[in-house]
C-alpha atoms as a printed R data frame, in Angstrom:
    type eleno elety resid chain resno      x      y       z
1   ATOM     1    CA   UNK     A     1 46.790  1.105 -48.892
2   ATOM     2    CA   UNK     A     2 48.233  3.866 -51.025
3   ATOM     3    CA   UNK     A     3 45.201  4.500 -52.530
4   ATOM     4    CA   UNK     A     4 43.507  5.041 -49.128
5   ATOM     5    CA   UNK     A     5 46.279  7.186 -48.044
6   ATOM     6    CA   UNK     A     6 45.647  9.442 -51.276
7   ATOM     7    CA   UNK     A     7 41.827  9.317 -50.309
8   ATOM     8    CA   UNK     A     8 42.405 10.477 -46.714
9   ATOM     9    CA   UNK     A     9 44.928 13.030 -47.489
10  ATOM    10    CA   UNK     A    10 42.343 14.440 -50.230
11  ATOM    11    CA   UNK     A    11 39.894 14.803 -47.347
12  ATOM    12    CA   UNK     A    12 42.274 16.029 -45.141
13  ATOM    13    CA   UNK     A    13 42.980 18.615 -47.856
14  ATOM    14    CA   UNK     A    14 39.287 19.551 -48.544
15  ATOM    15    CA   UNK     A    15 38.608 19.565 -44.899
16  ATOM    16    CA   UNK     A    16 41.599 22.582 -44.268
17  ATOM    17    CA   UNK     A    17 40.069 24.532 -47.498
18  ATOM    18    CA   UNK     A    18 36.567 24.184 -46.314
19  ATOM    19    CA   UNK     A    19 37.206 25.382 -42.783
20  ATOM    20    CA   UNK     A    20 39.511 28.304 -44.291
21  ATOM    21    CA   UNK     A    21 36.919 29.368 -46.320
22  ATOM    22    CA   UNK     A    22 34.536 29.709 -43.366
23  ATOM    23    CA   UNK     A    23 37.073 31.519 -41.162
24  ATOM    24    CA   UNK     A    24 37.925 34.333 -44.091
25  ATOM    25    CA   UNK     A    25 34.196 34.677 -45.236
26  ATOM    26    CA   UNK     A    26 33.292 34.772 -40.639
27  ATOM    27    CA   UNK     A    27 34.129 38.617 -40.942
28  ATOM    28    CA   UNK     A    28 31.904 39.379 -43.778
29  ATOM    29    CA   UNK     A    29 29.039 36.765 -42.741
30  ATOM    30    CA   UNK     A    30 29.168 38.515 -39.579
31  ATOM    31    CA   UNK     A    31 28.644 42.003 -40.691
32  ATOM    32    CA   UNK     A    32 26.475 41.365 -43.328
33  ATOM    33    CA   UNK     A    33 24.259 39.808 -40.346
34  ATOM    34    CA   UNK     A    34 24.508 42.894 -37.645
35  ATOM    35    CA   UNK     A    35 24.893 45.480 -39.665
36  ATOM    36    CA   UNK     A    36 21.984 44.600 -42.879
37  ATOM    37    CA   UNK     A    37 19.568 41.595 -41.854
38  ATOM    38    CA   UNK     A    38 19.282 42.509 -38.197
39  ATOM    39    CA   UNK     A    39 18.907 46.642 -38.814
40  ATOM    40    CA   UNK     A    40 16.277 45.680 -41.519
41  ATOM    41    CA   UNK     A    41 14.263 43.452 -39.672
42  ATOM    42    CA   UNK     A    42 14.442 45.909 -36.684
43  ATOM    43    CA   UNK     A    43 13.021 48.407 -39.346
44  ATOM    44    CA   UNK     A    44 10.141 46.384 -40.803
45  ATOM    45    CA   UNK     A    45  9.315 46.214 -36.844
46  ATOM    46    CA   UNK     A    46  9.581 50.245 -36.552
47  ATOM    47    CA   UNK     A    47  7.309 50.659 -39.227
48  ATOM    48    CA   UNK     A    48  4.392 49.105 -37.570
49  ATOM    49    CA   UNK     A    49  5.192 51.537 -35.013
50  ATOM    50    CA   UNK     A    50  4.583 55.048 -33.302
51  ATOM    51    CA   UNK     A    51  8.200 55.841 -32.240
52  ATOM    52    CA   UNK     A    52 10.282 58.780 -32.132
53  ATOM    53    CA   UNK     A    53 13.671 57.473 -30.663
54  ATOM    54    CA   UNK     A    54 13.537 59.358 -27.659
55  ATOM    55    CA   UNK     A    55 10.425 57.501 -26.501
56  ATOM    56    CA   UNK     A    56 10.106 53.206 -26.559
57  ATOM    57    CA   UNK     A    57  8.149 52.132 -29.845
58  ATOM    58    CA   UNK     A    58  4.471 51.397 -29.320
59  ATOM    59    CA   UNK     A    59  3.053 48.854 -31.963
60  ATOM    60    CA   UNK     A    60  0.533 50.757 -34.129
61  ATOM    61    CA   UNK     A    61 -0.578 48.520 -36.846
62  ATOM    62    CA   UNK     A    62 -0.618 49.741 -40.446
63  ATOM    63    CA   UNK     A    63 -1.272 53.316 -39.256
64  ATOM    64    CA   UNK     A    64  1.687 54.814 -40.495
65  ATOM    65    CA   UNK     A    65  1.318 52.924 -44.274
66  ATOM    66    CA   UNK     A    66 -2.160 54.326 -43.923
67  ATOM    67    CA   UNK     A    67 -0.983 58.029 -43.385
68  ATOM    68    CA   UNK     A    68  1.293 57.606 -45.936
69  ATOM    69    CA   UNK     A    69 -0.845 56.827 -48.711
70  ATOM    70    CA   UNK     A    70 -4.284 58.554 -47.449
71  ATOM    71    CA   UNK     A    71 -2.994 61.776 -45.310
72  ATOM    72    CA   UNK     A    72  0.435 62.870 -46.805
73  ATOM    73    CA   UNK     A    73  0.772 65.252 -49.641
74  ATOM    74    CA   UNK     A    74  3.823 65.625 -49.170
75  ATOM    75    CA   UNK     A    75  4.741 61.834 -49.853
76  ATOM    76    CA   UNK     A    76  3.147 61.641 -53.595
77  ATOM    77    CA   UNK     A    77  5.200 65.147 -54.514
78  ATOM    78    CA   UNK     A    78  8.596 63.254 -53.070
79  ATOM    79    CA   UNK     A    79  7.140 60.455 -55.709
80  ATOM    80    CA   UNK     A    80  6.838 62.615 -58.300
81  ATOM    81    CA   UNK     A    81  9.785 64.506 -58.081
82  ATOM    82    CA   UNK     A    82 12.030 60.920 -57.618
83  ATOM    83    CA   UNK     A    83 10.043 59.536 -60.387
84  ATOM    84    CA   UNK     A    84 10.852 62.434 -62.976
85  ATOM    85    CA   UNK     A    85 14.588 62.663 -61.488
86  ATOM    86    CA   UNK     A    86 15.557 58.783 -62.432
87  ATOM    87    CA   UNK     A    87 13.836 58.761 -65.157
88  ATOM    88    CA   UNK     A    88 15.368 61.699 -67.019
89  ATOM    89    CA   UNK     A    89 19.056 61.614 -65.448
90  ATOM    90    CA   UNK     A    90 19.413 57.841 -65.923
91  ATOM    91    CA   UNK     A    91 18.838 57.340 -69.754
92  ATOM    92    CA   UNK     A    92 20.710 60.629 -70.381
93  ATOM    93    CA   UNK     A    93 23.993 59.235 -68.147
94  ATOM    94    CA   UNK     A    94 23.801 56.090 -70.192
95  ATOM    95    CA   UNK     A    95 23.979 58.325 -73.597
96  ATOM    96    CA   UNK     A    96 26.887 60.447 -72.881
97  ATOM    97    CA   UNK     A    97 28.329 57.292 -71.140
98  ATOM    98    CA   UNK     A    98 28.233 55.228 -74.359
99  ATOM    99    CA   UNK     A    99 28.968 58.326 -76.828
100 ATOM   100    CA   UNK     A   100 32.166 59.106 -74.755
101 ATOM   101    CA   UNK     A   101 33.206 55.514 -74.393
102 ATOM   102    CA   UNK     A   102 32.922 55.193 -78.185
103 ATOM   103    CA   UNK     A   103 35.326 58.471 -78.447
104 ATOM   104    CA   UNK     A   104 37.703 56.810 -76.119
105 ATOM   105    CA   UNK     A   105 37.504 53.528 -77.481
106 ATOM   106    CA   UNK     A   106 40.924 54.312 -79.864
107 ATOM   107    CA   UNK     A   107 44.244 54.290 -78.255
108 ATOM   108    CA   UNK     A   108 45.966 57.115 -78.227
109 ATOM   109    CA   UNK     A   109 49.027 58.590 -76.027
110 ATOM   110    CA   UNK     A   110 46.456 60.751 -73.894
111 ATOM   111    CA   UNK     A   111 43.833 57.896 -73.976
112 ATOM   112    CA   UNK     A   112 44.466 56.658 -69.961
113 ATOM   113    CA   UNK     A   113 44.329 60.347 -69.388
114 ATOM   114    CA   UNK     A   114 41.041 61.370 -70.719
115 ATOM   115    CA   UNK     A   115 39.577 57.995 -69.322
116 ATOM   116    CA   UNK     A   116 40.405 58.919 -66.073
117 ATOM   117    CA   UNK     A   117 39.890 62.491 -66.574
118 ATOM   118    CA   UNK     A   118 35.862 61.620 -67.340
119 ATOM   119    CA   UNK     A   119 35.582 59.053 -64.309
120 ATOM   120    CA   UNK     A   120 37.294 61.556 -61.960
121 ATOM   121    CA   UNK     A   121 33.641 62.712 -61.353
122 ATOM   122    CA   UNK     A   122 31.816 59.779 -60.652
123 ATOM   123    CA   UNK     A   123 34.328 59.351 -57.598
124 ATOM   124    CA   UNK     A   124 33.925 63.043 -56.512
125 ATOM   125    CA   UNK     A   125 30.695 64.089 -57.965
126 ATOM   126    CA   UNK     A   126 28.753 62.567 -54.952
127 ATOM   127    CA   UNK     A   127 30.896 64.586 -52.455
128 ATOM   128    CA   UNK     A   128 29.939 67.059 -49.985
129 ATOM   129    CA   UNK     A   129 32.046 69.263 -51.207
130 ATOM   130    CA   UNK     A   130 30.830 69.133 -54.775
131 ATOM   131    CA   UNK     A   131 27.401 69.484 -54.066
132 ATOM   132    CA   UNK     A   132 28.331 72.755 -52.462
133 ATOM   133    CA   UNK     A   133 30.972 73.908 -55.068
134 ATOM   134    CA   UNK     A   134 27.639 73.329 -57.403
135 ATOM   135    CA   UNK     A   135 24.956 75.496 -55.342
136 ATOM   136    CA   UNK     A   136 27.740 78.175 -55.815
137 ATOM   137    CA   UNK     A   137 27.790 77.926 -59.770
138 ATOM   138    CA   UNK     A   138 24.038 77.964 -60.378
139 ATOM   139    CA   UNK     A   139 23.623 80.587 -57.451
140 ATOM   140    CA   UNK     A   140 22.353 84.409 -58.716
141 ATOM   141    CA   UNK     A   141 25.832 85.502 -58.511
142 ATOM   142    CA   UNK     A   142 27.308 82.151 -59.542
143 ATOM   143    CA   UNK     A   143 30.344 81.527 -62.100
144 ATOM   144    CA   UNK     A   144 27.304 80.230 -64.765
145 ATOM   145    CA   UNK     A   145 25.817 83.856 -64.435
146 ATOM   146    CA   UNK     A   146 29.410 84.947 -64.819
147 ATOM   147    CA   UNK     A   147 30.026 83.150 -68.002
148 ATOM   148    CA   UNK     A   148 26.604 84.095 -69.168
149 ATOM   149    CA   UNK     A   149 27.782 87.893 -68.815
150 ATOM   150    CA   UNK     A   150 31.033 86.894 -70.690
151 ATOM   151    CA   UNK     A   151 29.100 86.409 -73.836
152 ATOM   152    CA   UNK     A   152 27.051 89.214 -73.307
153 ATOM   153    CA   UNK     A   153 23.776 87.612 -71.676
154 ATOM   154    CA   UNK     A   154 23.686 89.767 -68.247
155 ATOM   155    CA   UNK     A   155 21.673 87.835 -65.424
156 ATOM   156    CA   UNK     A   156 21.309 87.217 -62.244
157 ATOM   157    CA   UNK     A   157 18.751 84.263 -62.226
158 ATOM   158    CA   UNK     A   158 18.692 82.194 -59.592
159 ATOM   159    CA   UNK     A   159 18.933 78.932 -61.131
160 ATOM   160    CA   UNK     A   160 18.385 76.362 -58.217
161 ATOM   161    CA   UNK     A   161 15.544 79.390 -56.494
162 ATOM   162    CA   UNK     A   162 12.934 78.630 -59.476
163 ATOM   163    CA   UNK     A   163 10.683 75.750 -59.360
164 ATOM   164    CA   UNK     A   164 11.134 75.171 -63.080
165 ATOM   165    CA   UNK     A   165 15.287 75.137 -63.163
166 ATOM   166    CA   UNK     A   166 15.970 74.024 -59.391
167 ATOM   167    CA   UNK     A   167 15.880 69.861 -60.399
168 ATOM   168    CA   UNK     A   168 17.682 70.222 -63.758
169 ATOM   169    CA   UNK     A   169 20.266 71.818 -62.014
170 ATOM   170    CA   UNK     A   170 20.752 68.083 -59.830
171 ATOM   171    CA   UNK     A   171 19.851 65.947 -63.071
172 ATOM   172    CA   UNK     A   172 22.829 67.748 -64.907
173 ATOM   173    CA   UNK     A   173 24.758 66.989 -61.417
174 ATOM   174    CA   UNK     A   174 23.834 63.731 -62.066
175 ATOM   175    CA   UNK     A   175 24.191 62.731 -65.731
176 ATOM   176    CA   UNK     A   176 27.776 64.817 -64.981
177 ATOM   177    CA   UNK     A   177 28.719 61.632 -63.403
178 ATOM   178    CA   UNK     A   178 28.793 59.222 -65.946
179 ATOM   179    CA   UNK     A   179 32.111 58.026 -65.961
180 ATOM   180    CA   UNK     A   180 31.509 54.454 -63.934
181 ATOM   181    CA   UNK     A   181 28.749 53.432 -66.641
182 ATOM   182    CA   UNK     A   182 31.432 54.945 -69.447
183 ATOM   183    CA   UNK     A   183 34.240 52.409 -68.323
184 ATOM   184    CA   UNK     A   184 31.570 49.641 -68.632
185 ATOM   185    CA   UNK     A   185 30.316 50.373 -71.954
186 ATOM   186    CA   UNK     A   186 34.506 50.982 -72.959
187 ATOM   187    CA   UNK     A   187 34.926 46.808 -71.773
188 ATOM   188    CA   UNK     A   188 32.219 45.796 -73.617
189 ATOM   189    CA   UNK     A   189 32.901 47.380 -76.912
190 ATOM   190    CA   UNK     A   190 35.885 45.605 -76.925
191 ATOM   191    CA   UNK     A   191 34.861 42.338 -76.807
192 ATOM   192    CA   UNK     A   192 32.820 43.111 -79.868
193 ATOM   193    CA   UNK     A   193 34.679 41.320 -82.469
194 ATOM   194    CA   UNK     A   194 36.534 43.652 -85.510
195 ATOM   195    CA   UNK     A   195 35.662 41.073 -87.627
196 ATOM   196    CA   UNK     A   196 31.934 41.982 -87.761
197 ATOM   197    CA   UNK     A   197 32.731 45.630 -88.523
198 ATOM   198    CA   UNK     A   198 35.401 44.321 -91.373
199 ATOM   199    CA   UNK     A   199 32.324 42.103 -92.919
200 ATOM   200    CA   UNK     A   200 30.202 44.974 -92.202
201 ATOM   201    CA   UNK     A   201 32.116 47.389 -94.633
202 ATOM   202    CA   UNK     A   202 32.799 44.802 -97.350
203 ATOM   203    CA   UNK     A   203 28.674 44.769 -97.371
204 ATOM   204    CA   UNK     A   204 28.975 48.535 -97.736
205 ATOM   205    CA   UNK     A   205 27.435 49.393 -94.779
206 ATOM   206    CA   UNK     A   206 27.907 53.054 -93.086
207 ATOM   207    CA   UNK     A   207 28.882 53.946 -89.639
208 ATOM   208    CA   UNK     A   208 25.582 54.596 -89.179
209 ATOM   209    CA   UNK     A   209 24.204 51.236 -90.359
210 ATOM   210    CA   UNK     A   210 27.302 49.323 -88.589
211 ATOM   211    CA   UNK     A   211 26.416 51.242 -85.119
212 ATOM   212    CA   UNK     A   212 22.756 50.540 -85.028
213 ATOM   213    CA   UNK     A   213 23.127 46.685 -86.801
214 ATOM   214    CA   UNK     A   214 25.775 45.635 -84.478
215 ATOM   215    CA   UNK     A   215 27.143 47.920 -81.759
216 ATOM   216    CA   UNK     A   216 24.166 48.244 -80.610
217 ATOM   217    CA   UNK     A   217 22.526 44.878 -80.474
218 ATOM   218    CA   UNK     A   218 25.913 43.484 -78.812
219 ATOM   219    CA   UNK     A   219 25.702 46.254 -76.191
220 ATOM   220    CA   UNK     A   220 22.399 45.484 -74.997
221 ATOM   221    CA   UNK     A   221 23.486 43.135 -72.199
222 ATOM   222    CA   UNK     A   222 25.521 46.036 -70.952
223 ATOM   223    CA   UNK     A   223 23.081 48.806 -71.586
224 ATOM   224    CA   UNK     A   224 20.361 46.441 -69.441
225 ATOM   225    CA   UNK     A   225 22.843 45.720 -66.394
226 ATOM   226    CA   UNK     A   226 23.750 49.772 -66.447
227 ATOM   227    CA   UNK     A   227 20.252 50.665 -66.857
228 ATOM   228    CA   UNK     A   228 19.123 48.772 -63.811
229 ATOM   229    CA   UNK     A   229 22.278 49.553 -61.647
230 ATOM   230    CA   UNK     A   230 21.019 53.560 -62.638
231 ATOM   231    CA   UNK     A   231 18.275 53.350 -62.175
232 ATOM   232    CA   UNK     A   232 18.323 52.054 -58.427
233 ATOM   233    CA   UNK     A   233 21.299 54.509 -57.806
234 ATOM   234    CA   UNK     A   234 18.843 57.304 -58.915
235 ATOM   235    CA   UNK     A   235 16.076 56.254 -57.019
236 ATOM   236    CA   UNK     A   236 18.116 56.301 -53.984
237 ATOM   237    CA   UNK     A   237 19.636 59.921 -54.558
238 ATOM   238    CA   UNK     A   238 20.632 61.852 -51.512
239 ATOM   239    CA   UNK     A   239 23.247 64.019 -51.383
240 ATOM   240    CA   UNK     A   240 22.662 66.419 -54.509
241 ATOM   241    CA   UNK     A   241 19.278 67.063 -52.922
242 ATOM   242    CA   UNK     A   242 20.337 67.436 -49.275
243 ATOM   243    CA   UNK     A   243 23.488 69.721 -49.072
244 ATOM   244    CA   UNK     A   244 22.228 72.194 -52.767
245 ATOM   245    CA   UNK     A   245 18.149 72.591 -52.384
246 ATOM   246    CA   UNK     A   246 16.931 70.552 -49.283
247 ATOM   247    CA   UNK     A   247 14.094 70.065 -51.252
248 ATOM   248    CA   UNK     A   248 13.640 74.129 -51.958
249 ATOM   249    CA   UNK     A   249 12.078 75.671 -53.636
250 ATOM   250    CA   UNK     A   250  8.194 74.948 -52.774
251 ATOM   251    CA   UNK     A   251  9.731 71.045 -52.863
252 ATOM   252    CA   UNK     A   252 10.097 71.276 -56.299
253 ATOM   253    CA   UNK     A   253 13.555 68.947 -55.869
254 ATOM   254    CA   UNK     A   254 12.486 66.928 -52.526
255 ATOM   255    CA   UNK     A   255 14.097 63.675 -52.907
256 ATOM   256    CA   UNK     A   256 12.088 60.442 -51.362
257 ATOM   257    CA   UNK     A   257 15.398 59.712 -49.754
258 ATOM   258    CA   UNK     A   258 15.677 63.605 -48.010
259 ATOM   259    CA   UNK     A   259 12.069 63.200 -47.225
260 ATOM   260    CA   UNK     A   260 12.336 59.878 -45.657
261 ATOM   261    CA   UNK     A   261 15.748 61.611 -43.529
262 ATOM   262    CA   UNK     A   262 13.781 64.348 -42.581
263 ATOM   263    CA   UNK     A   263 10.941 62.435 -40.753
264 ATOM   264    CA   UNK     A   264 12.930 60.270 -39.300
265 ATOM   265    CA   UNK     A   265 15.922 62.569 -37.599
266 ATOM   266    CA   UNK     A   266 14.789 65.959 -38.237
267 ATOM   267    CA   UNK     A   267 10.883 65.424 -37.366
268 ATOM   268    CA   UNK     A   268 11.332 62.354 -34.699
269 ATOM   269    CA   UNK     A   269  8.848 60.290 -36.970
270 ATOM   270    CA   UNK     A   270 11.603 57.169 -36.971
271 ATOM   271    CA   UNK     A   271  8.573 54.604 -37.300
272 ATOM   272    CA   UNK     A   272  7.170 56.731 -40.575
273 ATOM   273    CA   UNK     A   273 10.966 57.256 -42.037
274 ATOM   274    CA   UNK     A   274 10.791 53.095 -41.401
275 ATOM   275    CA   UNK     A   275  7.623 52.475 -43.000
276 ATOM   276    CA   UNK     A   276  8.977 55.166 -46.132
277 ATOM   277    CA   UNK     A   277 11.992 53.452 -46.381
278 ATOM   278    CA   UNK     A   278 10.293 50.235 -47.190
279 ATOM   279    CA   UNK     A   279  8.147 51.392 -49.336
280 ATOM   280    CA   UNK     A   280 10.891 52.522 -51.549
281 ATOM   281    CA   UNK     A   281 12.226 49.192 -50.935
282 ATOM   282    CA   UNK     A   282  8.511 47.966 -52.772
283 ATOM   283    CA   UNK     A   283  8.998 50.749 -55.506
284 ATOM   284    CA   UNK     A   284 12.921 49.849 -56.092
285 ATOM   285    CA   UNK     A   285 12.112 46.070 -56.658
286 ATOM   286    CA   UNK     A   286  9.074 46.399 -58.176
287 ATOM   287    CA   UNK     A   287 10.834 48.587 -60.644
288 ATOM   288    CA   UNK     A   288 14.091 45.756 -61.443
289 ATOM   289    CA   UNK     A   289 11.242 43.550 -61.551
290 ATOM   290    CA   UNK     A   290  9.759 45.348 -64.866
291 ATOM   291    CA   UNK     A   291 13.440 45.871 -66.029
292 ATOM   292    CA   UNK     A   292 13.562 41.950 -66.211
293 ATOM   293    CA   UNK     A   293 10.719 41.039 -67.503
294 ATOM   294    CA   UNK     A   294 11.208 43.213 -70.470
295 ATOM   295    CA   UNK     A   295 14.748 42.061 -70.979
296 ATOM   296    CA   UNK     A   296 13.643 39.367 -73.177
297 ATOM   297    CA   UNK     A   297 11.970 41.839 -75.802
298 ATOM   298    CA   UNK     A   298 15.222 43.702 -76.664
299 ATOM   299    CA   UNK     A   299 18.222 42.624 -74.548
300 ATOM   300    CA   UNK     A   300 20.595 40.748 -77.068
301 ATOM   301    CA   UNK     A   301 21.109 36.443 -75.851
302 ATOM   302    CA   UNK     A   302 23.763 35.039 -77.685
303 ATOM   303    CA   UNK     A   303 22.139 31.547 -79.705
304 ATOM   304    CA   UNK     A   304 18.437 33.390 -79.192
């Protein structure tokens, strides 16, 4: 008998934590249901359509995949210019991230300051307010062309009005904002155990060699997950691009993401910005895709 009582007070029991658990994760499930799954199925349906939200959507086949691919210029040079953005910011983030977190990885009396000092602009560096405290610096008669004059180079270049300078200006915006992928690589280096390092220098072996023969290899899991979490952060861009260049000059810095904004609430083509957005959606997995299959090549497996 007592051991029946145990058995259904143990259900009991499992029965209160299972219907708690669906009552506190109700909010979330919820959400996650009207305000991702539904929207994005409601999308996938917009694509396939003429519609310009003032006016019910019209089914329209593949017409506006076709336009995009066949009949837009303007689509490949938002392609281009994404492409070259992620793929020069991202890497360069991830080196200042890991050189600074390798600086900071000593403890010091000013360490938590400087640590938070360097993430302070990942928080604010995607701000409104930012972006246009930064078209102000690079403009003609910007603070850069200030301190430029301070050391005797007199200029009044527009740096973010010349096709050549205008996206370097947003990648530097960009890599500026390392300090998320920073605290990362800080965790991970110390997990690395000392005693590798201490059999390390017995052996002889440099900085140099110790860095490259085992910081490195160890880091590797990190480097991969920050690599892929980069890389989809700078292929969905928006704000640097929006509020400094709006895609000036000539497009030279038109985001996909501005691009896809523009036809959908500045040009009424909401079933184009639909079919745009999932393209992106394609080009975004497609690209984690590649990430993982070429994990195995050089990301470190402990007992591989």
């Amino acid at each position: 008998m007592n051991n029946k009582k145990k058995q259904m007070t143990l259900k009991q029991f499992m029965g209160q934590e299972s219907t708690a658990g669906v009552v506190f994760s109700l909010p979330f499930i919820i959400g996650f249901l009207l305000f991702m799954i539904v929207p994005m199925f409601i999308s996938l349906y917009y694509s396939f359509c003429d519609y310009n939200i003032l006016n019910p959507a019209t089914f329209a086949g593949v017409k506006n995949y076709v336009k995009m691919f066949t009949d837009d210029p303007t689509f490949w040079k938002t392609i281009q210019v994404t492409f070259y953005f992620a793929l020069v910011s991202v890497p360069l983030r991830l080196i200042f991230a890991l050189i600074v977190a390798m600086i900071l990885q000593k403890t010091t009396l000013a360490t938590g300051f400087y640590r938070a000092a360097y993430y302070l602009p990942s928080i604010i560096g995607g701000s409104v307010a930012v972006a246009i405290l930064w078209r102000r610096m690079f403009a003609a008669d910007g603070v850069f062309n200030s301190l430029l004059g301070v050391i005797g180079i007199k200029t009044s270049f527009a740096w973010l009005g010349n096709v050549n300078t205008a996206i370097w200006m947003l990648i530097i915006l960009a890599v500026w904002q390392f300090g998320s992928s920073m605290l990362i690589f800080l965790s991970s280096l110390k997990q690395i155990p000392v005693s590798l390092y201490e059999a390390a220098r017995v052996d002889g072996a440099s900085k140099w060699k110790q860095f490259w023969s085992i910081t490195l290899p160890l880091l590797t899991p990190t480097i991969f997950f920050n690599l892929v979490m980069q890389m989809i952060n700078g292929f969905l861009a928006f704000t640097q691009c929006f509020i400094i260049t709006q895609g000036r000059p000539l497009n030279s810095t038109l985001f996909y993401t501005v691009y896809m904004y523009q036809q959908s609430f500045e040009f009424y083509n909401t079933g184009y910005g639909a079919a745009l957005a999932w393209v992106m959606l394609g080009i975004i997995g497609l690209i984690t895709i590649v990430l993982f299959a070429t994990k195995r090549f050089w990301v470190y497996s402990e007992g591989v």
